[in-house]
Structures are given as structure tokens and as C-alpha cells.
C-alpha positions as a printed Julia matrix, in Angstrom:
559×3 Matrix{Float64}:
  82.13  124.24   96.54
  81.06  120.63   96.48
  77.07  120.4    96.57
  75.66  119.31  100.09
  73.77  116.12  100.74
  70.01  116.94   99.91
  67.85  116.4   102.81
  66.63  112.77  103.97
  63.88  113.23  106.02
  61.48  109.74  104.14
  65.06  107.82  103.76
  65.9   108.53  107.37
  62.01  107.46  108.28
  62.51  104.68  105.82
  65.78  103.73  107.76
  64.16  103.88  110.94
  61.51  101.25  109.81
  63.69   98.91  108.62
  66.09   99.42  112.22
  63.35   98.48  114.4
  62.18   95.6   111.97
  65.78   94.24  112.64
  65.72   94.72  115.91
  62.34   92.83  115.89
  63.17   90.12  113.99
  66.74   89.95  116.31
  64.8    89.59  119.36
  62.06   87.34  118.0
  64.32   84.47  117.18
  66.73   83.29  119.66
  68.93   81.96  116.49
  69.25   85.49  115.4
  72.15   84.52  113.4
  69.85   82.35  111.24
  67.76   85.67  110.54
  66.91   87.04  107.2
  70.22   88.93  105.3
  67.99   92.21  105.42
  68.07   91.93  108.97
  71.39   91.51  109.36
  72.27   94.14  107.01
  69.91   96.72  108.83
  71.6    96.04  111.7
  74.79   97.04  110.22
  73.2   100.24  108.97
  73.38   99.1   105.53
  71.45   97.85  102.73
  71.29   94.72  100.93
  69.38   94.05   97.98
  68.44   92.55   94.56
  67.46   93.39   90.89
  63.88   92.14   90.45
  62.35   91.08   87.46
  58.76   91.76   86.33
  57.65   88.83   84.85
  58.09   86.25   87.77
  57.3    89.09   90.64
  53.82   89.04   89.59
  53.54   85.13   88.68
  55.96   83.51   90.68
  54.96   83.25   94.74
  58.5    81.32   95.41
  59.96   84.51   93.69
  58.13   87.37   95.7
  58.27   85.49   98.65
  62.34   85.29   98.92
  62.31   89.16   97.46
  60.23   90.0   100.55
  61.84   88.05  102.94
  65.62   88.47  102.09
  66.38   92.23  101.0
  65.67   95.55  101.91
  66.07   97.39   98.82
  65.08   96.53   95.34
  66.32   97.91   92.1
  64.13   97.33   88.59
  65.86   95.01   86.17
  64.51   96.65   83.52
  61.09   98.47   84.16
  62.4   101.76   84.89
  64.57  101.75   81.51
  64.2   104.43   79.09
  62.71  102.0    76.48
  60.26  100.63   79.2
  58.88  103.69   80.46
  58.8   105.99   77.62
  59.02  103.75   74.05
  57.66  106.48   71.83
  58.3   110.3    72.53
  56.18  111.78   74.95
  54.06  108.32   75.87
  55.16  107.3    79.24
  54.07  103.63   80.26
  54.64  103.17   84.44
  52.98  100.08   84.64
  56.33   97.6    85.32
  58.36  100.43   87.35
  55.03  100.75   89.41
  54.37   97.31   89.88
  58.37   97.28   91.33
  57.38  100.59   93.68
  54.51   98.6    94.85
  55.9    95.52   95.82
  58.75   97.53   97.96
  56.22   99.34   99.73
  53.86   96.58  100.69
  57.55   94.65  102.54
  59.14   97.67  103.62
  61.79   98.17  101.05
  63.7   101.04   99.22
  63.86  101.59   95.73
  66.98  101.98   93.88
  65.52  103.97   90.17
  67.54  102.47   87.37
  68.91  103.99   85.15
  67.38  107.46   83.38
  70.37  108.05   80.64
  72.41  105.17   79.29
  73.41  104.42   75.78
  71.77  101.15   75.37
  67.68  100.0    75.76
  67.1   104.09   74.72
  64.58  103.91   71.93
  65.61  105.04   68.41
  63.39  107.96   68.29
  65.57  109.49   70.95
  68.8   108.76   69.1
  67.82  110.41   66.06
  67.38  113.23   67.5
  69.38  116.94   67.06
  71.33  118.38   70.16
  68.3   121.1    71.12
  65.76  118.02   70.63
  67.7   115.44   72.28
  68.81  117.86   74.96
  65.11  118.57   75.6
  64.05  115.18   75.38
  66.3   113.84   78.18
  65.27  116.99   80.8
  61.84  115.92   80.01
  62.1   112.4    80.35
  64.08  112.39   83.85
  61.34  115.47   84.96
  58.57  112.86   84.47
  60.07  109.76   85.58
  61.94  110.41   88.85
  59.05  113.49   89.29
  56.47  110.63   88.66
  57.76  108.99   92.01
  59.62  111.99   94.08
  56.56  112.43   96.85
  56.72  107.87   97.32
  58.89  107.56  100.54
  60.04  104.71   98.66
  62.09  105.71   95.85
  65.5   107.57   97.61
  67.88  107.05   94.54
  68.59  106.79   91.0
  71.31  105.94   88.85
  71.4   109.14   86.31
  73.92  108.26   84.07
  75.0   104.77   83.65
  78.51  103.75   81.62
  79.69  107.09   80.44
  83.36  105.26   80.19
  85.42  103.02   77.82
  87.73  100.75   79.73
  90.62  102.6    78.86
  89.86  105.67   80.68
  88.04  108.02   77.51
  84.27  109.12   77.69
  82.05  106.24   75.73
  81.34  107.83   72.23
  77.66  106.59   72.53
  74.92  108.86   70.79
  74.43  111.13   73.8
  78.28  111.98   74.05
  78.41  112.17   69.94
  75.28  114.99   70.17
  75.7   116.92   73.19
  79.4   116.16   74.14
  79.97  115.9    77.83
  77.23  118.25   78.59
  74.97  115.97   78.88
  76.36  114.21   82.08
  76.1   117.24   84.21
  72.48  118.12   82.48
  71.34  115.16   83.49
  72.0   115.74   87.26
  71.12  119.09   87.21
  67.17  117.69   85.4
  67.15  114.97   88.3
  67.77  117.5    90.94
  65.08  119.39   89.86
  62.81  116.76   89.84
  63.61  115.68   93.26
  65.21  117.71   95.82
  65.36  115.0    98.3
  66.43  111.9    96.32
  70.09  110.53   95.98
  71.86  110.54   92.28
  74.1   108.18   91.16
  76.4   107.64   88.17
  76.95  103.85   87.72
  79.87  101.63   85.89
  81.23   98.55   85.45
  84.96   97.1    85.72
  85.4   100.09   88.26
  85.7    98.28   91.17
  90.31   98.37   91.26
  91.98  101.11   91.14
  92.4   101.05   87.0
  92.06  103.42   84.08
  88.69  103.73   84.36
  88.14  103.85   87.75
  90.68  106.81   88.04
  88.67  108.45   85.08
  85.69  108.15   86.98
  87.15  109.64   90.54
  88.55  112.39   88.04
  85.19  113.3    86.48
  83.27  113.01   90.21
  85.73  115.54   91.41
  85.12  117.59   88.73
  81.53  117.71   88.49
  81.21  118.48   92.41
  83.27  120.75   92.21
  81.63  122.68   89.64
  78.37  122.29   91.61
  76.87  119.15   89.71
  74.8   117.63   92.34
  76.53  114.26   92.44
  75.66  112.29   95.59
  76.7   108.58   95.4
  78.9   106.31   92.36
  77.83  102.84   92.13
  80.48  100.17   91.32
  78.78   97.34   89.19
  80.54   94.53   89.95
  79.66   91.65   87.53
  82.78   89.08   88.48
  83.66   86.26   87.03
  85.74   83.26   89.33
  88.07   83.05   86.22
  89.63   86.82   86.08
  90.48   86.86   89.76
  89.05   89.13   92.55
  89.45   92.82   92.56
  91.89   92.95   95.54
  91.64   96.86   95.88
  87.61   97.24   95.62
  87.92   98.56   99.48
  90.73  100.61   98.93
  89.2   101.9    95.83
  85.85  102.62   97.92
  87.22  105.03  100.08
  88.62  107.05   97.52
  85.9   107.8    96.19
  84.26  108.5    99.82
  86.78  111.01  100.27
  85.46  112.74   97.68
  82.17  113.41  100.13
  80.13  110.84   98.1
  78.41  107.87   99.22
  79.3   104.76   97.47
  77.53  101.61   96.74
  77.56   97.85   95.29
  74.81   98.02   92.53
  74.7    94.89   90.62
  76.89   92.45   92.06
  77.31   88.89   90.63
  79.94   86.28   90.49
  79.7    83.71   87.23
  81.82   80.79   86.87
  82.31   78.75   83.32
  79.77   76.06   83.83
  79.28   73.6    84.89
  79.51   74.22   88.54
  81.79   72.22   91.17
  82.11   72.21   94.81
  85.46   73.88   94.28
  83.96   76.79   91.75
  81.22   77.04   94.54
  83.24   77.83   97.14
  85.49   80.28   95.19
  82.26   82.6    94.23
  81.45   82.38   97.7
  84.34   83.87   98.46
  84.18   86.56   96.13
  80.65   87.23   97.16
  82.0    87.55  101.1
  84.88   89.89  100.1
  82.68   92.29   98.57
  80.18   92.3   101.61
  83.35   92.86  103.38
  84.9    95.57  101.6
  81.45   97.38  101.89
  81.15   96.82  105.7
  84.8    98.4   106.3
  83.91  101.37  104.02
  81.68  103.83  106.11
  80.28  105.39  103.56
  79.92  102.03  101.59
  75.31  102.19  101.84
  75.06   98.6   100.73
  74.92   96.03   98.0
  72.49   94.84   94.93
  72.84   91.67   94.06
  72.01   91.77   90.11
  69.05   89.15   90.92
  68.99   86.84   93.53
  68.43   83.16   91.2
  70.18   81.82   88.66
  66.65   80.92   87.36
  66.37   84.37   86.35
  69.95   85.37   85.6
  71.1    87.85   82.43
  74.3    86.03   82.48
  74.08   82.61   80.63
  72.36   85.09   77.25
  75.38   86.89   77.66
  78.61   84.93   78.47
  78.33   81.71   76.41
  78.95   78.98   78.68
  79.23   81.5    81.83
  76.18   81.1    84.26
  75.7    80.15   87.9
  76.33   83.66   89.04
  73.62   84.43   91.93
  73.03   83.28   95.55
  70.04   81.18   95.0
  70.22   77.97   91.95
  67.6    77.94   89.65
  65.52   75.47   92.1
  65.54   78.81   94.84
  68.24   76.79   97.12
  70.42   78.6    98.69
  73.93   77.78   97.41
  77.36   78.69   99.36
  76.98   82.38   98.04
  74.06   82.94  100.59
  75.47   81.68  103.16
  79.1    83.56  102.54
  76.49   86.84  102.39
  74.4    85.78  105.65
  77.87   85.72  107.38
  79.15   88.47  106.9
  76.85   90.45  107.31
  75.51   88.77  110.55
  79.28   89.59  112.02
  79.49   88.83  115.5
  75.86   87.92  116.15
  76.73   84.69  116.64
  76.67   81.28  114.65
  79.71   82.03  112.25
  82.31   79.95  111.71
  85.63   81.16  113.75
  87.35   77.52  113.11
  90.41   77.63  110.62
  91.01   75.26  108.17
  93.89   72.67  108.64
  97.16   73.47  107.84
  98.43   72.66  104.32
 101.53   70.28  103.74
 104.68   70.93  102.28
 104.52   72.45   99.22
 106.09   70.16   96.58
 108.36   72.06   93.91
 108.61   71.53   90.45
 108.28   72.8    86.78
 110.82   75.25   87.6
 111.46   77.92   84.73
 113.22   81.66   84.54
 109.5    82.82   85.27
 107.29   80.47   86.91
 107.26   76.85   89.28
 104.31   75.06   90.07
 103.91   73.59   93.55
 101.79   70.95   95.27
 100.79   70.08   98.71
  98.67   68.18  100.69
  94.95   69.23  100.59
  93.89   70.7   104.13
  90.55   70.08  105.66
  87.73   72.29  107.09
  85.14   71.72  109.97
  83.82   74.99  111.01
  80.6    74.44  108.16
  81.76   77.39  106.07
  83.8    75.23  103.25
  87.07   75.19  102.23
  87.52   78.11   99.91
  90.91   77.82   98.5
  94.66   78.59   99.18
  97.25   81.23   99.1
 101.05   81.01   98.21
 102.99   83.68  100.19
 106.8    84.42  100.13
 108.53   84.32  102.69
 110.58   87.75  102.99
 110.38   89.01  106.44
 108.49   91.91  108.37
 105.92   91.15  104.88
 105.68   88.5   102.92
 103.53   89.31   99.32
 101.32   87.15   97.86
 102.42   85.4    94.92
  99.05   83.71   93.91
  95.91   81.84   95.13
  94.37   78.55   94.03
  91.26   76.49   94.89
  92.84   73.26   94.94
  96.29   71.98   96.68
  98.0    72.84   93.32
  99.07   75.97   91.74
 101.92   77.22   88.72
 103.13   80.77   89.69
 103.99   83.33   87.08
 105.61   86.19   86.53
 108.68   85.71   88.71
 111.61   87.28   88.56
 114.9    84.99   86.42
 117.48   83.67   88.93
 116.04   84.81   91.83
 115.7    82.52   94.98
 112.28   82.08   96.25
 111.25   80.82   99.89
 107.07   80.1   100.01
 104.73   78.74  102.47
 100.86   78.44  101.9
  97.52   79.02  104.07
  94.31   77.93  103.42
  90.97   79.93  103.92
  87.6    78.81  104.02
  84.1    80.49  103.29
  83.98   82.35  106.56
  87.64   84.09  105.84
  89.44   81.91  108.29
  92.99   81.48  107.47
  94.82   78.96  108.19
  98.69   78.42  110.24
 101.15   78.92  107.37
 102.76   75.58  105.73
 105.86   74.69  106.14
 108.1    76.1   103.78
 109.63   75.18  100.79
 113.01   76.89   98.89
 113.56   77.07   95.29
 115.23   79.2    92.64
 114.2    80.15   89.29
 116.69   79.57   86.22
 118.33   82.31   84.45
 116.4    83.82   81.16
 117.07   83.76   77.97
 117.89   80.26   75.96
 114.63   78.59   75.47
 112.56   80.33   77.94
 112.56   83.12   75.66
 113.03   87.15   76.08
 110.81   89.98   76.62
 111.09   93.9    76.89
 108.62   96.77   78.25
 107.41  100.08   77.62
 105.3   102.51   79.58
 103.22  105.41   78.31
 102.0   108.17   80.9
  98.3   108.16   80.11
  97.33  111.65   81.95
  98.63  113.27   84.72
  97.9   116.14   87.0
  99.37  118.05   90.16
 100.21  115.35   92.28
  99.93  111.87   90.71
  99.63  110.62   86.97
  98.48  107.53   85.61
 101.13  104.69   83.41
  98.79  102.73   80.95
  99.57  100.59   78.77
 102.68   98.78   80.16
 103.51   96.91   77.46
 104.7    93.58   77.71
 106.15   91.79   74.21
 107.75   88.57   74.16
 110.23   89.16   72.06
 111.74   85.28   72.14
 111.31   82.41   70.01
 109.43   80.27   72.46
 106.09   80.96   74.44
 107.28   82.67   77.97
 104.63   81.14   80.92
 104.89   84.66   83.1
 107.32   87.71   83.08
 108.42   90.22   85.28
 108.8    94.14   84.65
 110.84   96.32   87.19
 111.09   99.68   87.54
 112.08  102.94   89.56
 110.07  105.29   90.99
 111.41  109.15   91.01
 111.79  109.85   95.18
 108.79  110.65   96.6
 106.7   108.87   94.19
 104.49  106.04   95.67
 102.3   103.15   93.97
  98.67  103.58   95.07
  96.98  101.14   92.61
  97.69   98.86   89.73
  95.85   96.24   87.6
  96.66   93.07   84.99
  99.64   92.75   87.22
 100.16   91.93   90.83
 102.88   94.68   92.28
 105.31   94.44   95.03
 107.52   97.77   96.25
 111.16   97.49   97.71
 111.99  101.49   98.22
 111.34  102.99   95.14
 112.09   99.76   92.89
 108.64   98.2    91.69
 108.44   95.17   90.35
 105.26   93.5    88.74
 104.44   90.37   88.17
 101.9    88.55   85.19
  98.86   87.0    86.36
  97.61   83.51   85.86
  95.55   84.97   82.89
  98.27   86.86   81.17
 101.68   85.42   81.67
 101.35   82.85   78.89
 102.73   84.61   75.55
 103.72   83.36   72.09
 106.43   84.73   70.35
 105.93   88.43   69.26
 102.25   88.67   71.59
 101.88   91.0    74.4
  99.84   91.81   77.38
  99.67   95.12   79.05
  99.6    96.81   82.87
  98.56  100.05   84.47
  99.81  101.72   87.61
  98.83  104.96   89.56
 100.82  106.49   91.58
 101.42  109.78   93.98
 104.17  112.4    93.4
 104.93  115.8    95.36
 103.11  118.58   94.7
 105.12  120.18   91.84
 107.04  117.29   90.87
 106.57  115.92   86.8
 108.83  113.64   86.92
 107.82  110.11   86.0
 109.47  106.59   86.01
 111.34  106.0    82.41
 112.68  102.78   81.9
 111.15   99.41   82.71
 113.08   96.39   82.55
 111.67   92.81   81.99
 112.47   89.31   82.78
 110.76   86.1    81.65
């Protein structure tokens, strides 16, 4: 059986703190709406907080006084680390991770412990070690750090294992995996457990938030390890975005899954870069992004709340990182609040009152041309929005009845779609949305269809390999797309049949639509473009009857 939920008796008192704060706070203003985001998050029973950072929490007052006044949980950038807290073996140094503790309980905050196993910032010492040593060494290193704070009210959770996957779906071969195989996952629960009986445990992992390889392998090892009694409680979704790679459009869907395991799940480092330098336009886009998590998190019940990896840009990991990547946080490196706060505030202030309800204008005509076998580009007139959350972009639909798909989104009145299907008539119309998630009355619409392949345009073919599969549902990654033309192909199309019974329930690098059991998926605007003899890859999953092994075999493509 699944373990239960350890008791909460100092979160629930922690909880209750923070409600009747809200509720405080609520009542004290009469612009509620223009209240702090903690308060509007406690109100919604959730959580919203930030990374903090050592160095300026003790020296900045600008810095500790938006920390305070914003957020309701914190998380330690780095102080709680491995190679903060215990740099040489059995000499423990608390002195950054306290500092954290102390500033949360002075404003009424929890603490989010990050992270007790990972395979980077671990010292060498512990790397070197043999499996008895190194299997000691990390029982004794969560025993004194989470048992250092397990009686502070404070501290209710800790991520216990951080990245244990690759991207494609296979357990990282970092030093702990290479020693102690995949032991040393459920050893570290079972160490944090003992340590505290009352705190929450968390594994934690990026470019999980869509239904993907990964994500799959991580739902299929939280299964697992509950059901073979590992006390797993919660699985944080990192969620470092970038404006460039698109939004994860099944992060809610994705959420529940895992909540149907009987976990809670969480937002744990949240931020949205852009390729610098910033525009109005790139603004308004991350603000978007930033709203549609906050969303996806307030539909998901068991969704506790959302770190934001920081809270300034002043104090961001990402520019050291992503060369030429930065403005990824809610506050500018000046502590303004940019368009990312107030896309936050909003949502999470819901109905109190002061949010924008007022849809953006309606978009012209779109304007056809650039027509290929695979893609058209279209352009309209810009639309206009006065409800003070900002324009925030556009979406192409088709037109196709009872539903029309989306065939791609844009933040200015111009867009080239890819990945259509060769001589295939296409009907669109476009809405605009601002910050608030207002959408507008759909455009007028506008007919075209796409030229047959082949000739110029180029050719391409498809495989699919079944990456694992089990009673029920299986996994198809890669989908392998080659352009096997003499000319570059600007977007493709690969169709294919699903066995009866079979259903799609998530896909990524491709945007799917279902007629029946005929799929058909479609490039996205970063990888339709290929050159003669390149190729960009797919994943689906999907469901099957109990029983059933059949799986789809033959996927045709059209550029």
C-alpha cells in the first residue's frame, strides 16, 4: 500500500497563521485586490513563494523587505546545499540555511529545505567514496540536516532527491546512481523519514512540466516507489521557461496525474527568461507564461503552490547560465515590479476584485500569403487593449466545426504556420488575449490551401520507436522526422493510426490533433525548419485496453 500523509499538526498551525493574516490584511485595506501576492495566495489555500539568496538577505533592506512582504514560503538558493552545509565529511556549517530559517520565522513564512541528494554542488569527498561509505554518508548527512531543523514549525518540506532523470526518460548516471544504483533514491526517503516524521518529501525535476519522456518516467518511478512503501509525499515540477520554446500547454493536465497518484504537487522554481534585451512585446509574453502557471496550479487541488526561483532579476542565476538569456523574474533589477507581478497578483487575487474582465479588440482579417505544401504566413491588423492588463499576444485557430485546434500563437499581428498538412484547404480566424487571459471575439476568417509536396518544397518520411510500455498504455519516442528532399522543408506533418481503443493522452515537440483514431502532428515554430538530410523528433503517450499490445506502425509524412 501507498504510504499515508505524515501528520501536519505545525504546517496546519502554520497554515492557520498565515489564513488569518490574509484575512487581516483583506479586511484592513478596502483595495484588497491591491494586497500583497501572499495574501492572495493564502486566501486561495495555497502558497506562493521565492528562492532567497544569502548574500543580499542580510545586506540588502530593499531585498528583505519585498521577501517579507510578498511570499509566504521561502526556499534556500543555495544554503541548504550539500556543499554549503556539510563541505568536508562530518563538519556541518548551518550558518546560511539558519540565517534562511530565521528570516521565515520572524515574517511568518514556511520553509521549503532544498535539496539533500543531487548530483551537482556535492563535495568531492562524497563522490569518492565506496557504496558502504557513500551509502552511510548520505543517511548521515540527511539525519543531521533535516533532524537539525525537524522540531522548527517552520521547515514542513524538503526536496530529497533532485534530477534523478535524463531528458529522454533513463535514470541520470551521476555518481550516486553509478555507486549505489537506484537504491539510493528510495534510501534517501526512507533516511528523511526518519529524521522527520512530520515533514513533507519531495523529489524535484526540471523539463517535467508536459506530459514527455521524462515526465512519464517520473509518474512511473512515483508509482513505484509508493507502492513499495517509499514515503514519497509531493513531486515538484521546476519550471525554468524560456518565451522562445513555447509554453508547456499540458502542465495542468500533467499536474493531476501525478495527484492521482495521492501526492501533492508543487511549482518549485519557476522562471520565465527571454533572449535579451527585453521589449514590451517579450514582457507581456512572460507575463503570460507566468499567469498560466499560477493558473494551472489554482485548477489543480492538490497543486500547494509556487516558488518563484528568486523574485529580481538583480539576483537572477539565469544571465551566468544562458548567454544572452536574462530578464526572467517578476521584479527588474531596480525591484520594479514588471508585467510578471502583476500577471501573478491577478491571478491569484481571482475574483477579489480589481482584475481586468475587458477583452482585447478584435483582430482584422488575416492577410494570406507565403503559401507552401507545409506552412503560410498571415497578417492582420493589430488589436488594442484597455482593461490595464496588456496585450499579450494572438492565437490562429482553424476553423473546423464543433472544435477548432490551434494552429499557433504569436505576440505580434503576424505569424508563419508550420507543419501543415500538403494540399489540404485551411479556413483560420484569430483572437487576441491580453495579460489577464481575456480573449478576444474571433476575426473574421480567411480561406487558403496549401500546395501539393514534393518538387521544390522537398520530401520527408517518419519512423516511430515504442520507448517502454506497460499494461495499459506505452510510450512512442523518438518520432523521427528526416527531410529527405533537396531543399530545406519550413514545417512537416506526420499522420498516423491508432489501433481501436487506443487514445492520445500527451505529446511534445509537436502540436497533435485527433480525427477518430487518425493522429496527425504538426512541427512547431522551433522545429519545422530542416535542411536536406536533418531531422527533428516527437513523442506521444497514449492509453490502450487492458490486455491490448498492439501499437500504431506506420507514420506517414508530408512537408
Amino acid at each position: 500500500m501507498p504510504p499515508s500523509p505524515p501528520h501536519r499538526s505545525r504546517n496546519l498551525a502554520l497554515a492557520a497563521l498565515l489564513g488569518l493574516l490574509a484575512t487581516f490584511l483583506l479586511h484592513a485595506s478596502p483595495a484588497g485586490a491591491s494586497a500583497a501576492l501572499r495574501v492572495h495566495a493564502a486566501a486561495r489555500a495555497k502558497f506562493i513563494g521565492a528562492a532567497l539568496a544569502t548574500g543580499p538577505l542580510a545586506n540588502e533592506s530593499a531585498y528583505r523587505g519585498l521577501a517579507a512582504a510578498e511570499f509566504n514560503q521561502v526556499t534556500a538558493e543555495n544554503a541548504m546545499k550539500w556543499d554549503a552545509t556539510e563541505p568536508s565529511q562530518g563538519q556541518f556549517t548551518f550558518g546560511g540555511a539558519d540565517a534562511v530559517v530565521s528570516f521565515a520565522t520572524q515574517n511568518n513564512q514556511q520553509v521549503h529545505g532544498h535539496t539533500l541528494v543531487w548530483h551537482n554542488q556535492t563535495p568531492g569527498w562524497v563522490q569518492g567514496l565506496g557504496a558502504s561509505a557513500m551509502r552511510a554518508a548520505l543517511q548521515n548527512h540527511i539525519s543531521q540536516v533535516v533532524g537539525r531543523y525537524a522540531a522548527n514549525p517552520a521547515v514542513v518540506s524538503w526536496d530529497v532527491v533532485n534530477e534523478v532523470f535524463d531528458d529522454n526518460g533513463t535514470l541520470r548516471t551521476s555518481f550516486w546512481y553509478n555507486t549505489l544504483g537506484q537504491s539510493y533514491i528510495a534510501d534517501a526517503f526512507r533516511a528523511a523519514r526518519a529524521a522527520d516524521p512530520d515533514a513533507r518529501l519531495c523529489i524535484n525535476d526540471y523539463n517535467t512540466e508536459g506530459i514527455n519522456a521524462k515526465s512519464t518516467a517520473l509518474y512511473n518511478l512515483v508509482r513505484s516507489l509508493r507502492q513499495d512503501g517509499v514515503p514519497v509525499d509531493c513531486v515538484g515540477f521546476q519550471s525554468h521557461l524560456a518565451i522562445q520554446y513555447g509554453f508547456p500547454s499540458q502542465l495542468q493536465q500533467n499536474l493531476q496525474r501525478f495527484a492521482d497518484l495521492g501526492v501533492q504537487v508543487r511549482i518549485t522554481e519557476l522562471d520565465v527568461r527571454m533572449v535579451m534585451p527585453r521589449d514590451a512585446g517579450k514582457d507581456a509574453t512572460q507575463a503570460a507564461y507566468y499567469r498560466d502557471v499560477v493558473n494551472a496550479c489554482l485548477a489543480v487541488t492538490a497543486c500547494a503552490g509556487i516558488t518563484i526561483w528568486g523574485f529580481t532579476d538583480k539576483y537572477s542565476w539565469v544571465p551566468d547560465t544562458f548567454s544572452g538569456q536574462g530578464a526572467a523574474l517578476i521584479y527588474n533589477d531596480s525591484y520594479q515590479a514588471k508585467p510578471a507581478y502583476t500577471a501573478v497578483h491577478d491571478a491569484l487575487a481571482g475574483g477579489t476584485g480589481g482584475t481586468d474582465t475587458t477583452p482585447p479588440t478584435t483582430p482584422g482579417t488575416p492577410a494570406v500569403s507565403g503559401v507552401t505544401a507545409g506552412s503560410a504566413t498571415l497578417t492582420w491588423a493589430a488589436s488594442t487593449d484597455s482593461g490595464g492588463s496588456g496585450l499579450a499576444g494572438y492565437t490562429v485557430y482553424r476553423e473546423q466545426g464543433a472544435t477548432d485546434p490551434e494552429l499557433g500563437r504569436s505576440t505580434g499581428p503576424t505569424i508563419t504556420l508550420s507543419g501543415l498538412s500538403a494540399a489540404t484547404q485551411y479556413q483560420v480566424y484569430v483572437r487576441a488575449r491580453d495579460g489577464a487571459g481575456n480573449l478576444s471575439a474571433a476575426s473574421p476568417t480567411a480561406m487558403f490551401t496549401t500546395s501539393t509536396g514534393g518538387g521544390d518544397t522537398g520530401g520527408c518520411s517518419a519512423t516511430g520507436t515504442v520507448q517502454n510500455q506497460w499494461d495499459g498504455g506505452y510510450v512512442v519516442q523518438p518520432v523521427t522526422v528526416t527531410n529527405t528532399g533537396t531543399a530545406t522543408i519550413s514545417g512537416w506533418s506526420v499522420t498516423f493510426t491508432l489501433p481501436a481503443g487506443h487514445a492520445v493522452t500527451g505529446s511534445w515537440n509537436a502540436a497533435l490533433t485527433v480525427n477518430g483514431q487518425t493522429v496527425t502532428a504538426r512541427s512547431l515554430p522551433y522545429n519545422g525548419t530542416l535542411a536536406p538530410g536533418a531531422s527533428a523528433t516527437f513523442g506521444f503517450q497514449a492509453s490502450r485496453p487492458p490486455g491490448d499490445t498492439s501499437t500504431p506502425s506506420r507514420y506517414t509524412c508530408a512537408s
